[in-house]
C-alpha positions in Angstrom: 21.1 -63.7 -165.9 21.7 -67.5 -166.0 23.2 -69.4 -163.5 26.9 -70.3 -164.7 28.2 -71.9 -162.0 30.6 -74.1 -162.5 29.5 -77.5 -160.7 33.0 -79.5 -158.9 34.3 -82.8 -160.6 33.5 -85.9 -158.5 36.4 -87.3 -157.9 36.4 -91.5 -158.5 39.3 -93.9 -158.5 37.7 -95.6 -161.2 37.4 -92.5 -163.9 41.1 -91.7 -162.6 42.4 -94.7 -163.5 40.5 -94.8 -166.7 42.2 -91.4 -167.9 45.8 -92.5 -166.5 45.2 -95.6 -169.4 44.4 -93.9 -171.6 46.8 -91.0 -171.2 49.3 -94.1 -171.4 48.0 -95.1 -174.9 47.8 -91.8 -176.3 51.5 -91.1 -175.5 53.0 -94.4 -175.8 50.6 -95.1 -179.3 50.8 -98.5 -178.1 47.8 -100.9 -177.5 50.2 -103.6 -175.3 51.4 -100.9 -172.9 47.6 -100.0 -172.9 46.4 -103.7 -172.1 49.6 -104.4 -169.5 48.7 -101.4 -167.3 45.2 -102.8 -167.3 45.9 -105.6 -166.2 48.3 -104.7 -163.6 46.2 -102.4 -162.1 43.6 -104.6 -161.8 45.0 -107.5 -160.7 46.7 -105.3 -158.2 43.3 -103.8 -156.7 41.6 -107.6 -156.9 44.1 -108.4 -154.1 43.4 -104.9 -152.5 39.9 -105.8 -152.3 40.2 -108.7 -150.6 41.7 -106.9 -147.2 38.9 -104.2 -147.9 42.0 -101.9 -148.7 41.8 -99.8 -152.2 44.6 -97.6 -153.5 44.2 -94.5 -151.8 43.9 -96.0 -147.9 46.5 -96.7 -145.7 50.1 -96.2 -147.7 51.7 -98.5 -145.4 49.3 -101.4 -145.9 49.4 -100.6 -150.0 53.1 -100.9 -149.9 53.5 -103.8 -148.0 51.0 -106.1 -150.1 52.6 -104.4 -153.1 56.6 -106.0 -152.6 54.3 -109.4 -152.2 51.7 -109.0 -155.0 54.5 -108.0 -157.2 56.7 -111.2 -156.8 53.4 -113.5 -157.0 53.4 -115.5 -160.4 49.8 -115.0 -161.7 47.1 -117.8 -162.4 48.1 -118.3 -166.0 51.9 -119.0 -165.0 53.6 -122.2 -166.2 55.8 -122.1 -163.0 53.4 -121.6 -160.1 54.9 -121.1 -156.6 58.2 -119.7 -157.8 59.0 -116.0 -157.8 58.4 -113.7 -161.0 61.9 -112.3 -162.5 63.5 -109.4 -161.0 62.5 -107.0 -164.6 58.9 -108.4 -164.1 58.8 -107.8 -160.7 60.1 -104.0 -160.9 57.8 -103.5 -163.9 54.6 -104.4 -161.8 56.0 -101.8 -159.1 57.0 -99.3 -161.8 53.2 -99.6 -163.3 51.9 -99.0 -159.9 54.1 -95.6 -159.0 53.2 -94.2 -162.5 49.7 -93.9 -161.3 50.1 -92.1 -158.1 53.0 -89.8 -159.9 49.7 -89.3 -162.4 47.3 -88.0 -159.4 49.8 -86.0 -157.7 51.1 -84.4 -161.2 47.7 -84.5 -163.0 44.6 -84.3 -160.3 47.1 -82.6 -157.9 46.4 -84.4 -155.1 48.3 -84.9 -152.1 48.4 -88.3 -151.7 51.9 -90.0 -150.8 53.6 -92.5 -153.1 53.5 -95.9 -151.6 55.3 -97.5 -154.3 58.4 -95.4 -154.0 59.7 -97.0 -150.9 59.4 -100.9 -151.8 62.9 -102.2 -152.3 63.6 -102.8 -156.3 65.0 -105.9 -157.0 68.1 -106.4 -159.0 68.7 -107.2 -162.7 71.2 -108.9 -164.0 71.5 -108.4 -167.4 72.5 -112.0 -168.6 71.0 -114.0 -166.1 69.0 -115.7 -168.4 71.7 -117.1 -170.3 72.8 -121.2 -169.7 76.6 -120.0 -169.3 77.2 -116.6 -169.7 80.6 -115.8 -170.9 82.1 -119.2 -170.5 84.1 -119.8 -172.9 84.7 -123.7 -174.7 87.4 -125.5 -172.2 89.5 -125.6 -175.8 89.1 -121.4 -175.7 89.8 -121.0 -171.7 93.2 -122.5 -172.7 94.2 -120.1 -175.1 93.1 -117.4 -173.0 95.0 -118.7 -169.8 98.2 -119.1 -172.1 97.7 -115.0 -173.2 98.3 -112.4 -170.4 94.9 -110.8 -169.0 96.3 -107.2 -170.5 96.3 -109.0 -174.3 93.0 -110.5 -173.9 91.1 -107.3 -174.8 93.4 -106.6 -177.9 93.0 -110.3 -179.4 89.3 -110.0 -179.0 89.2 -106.5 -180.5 91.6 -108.0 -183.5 88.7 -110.8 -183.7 86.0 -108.2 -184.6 88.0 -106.2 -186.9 88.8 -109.5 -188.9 85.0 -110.1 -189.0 84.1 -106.3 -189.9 86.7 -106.8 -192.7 85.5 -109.9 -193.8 81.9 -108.7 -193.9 82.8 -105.1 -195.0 84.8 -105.7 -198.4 82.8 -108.7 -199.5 84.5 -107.4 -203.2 86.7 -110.2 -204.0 86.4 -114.0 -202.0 88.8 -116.3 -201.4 89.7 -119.0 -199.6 93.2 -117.0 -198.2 90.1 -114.2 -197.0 87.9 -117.3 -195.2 91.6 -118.6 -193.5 92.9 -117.8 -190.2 95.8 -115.6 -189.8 98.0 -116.2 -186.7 99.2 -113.1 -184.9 102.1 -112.8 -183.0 100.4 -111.2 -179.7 99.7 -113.4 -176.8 102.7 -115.5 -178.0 105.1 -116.3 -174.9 108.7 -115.0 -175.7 111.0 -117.9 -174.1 113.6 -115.5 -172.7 
């Protein structure tokens, strides 16, 4: 009878990280996602390399060049020195968990997480924006002059005259373009 045994996998970083890509194109379908977890990863164990650390040594070493690596600005950056944003920052880490979530789920190893315990940093939603929600000075007077509990319904009157506007474009004219005082927000003087 022939010898069937089954001979073991050898185990490498490299073909694990090879199969976590491209288990991350297949499912995502998307070539970007594909190219940003390549580059991630390898920028990440460039910087490994240089301590002589790679990803499966010492989790406490990984995670603390991780929070740093993560906040450094690459060598293509138009703003060198400064930190990345908080969303780039969290993505890098994100990227980074994903694959040791992939070998514990996947190769089943039992390999610790070193990712999951650097801090996340937080996102403000509009902190890009110049002024965000800062109304014109002639606006912040018309909204000082109208109690704080009418604000919401004059705004919410605002969007239904637009949605009307925009909704029954039927008939135009100029009395449909106009602005129609309301008697909310006026002061009674008694």
């Amino acid at each position: 009878m022939a010898d069937t045994a089954l001979t073991t996998y050898q185990f490498t970083l490299d073909k694990a990280i090879d199969e976590w890509l491209e288990q991350k194109r297949i499912r995502t379908g998307s070539q970007k996602t594909y190219n940003a977890y390549r580059e991630t990863m390898q920028s990440f164990r460039l910087v490994l390399s240089r301590g002589n650390i790679d990803l499966l040594d010492n989790p406490t070493n990984i995670q603390r060049l991780a929070a740093i690596w993560a906040n450094t600005r690459n060598g293509k950056s138009r703003r060198p020195g400064e930190d990345v944003s908080p969303s780039t920052y969290n993505q890098r880490l994100a990227i980074l968990s994903s694959f040791y979530t992939f070998l514990q789920e996947v190769y089943h190893l039992d390999v610790p997480n070193p990712i999951e315990s650097v801090k996340k940093r937080p996102v403000q939603a509009y902190a890009s924006l110049h002024h965000p929600l800062n109304p014109k000075p002639s606006n912040r007077a018309f909204l000082a002059s109208i109690g704080p509990h009418c604000r919401g319904y004059v705004i919410m009157q605002s969007w239904l005259s637009l949605w009307q506007l925009v909704a029954v474009p039927t008939s135009w004219s100029l009395y449909d373009l106009s602005i129609r005082r309301s008697p909310v927000g006026r002061k009674s003087n008694g």
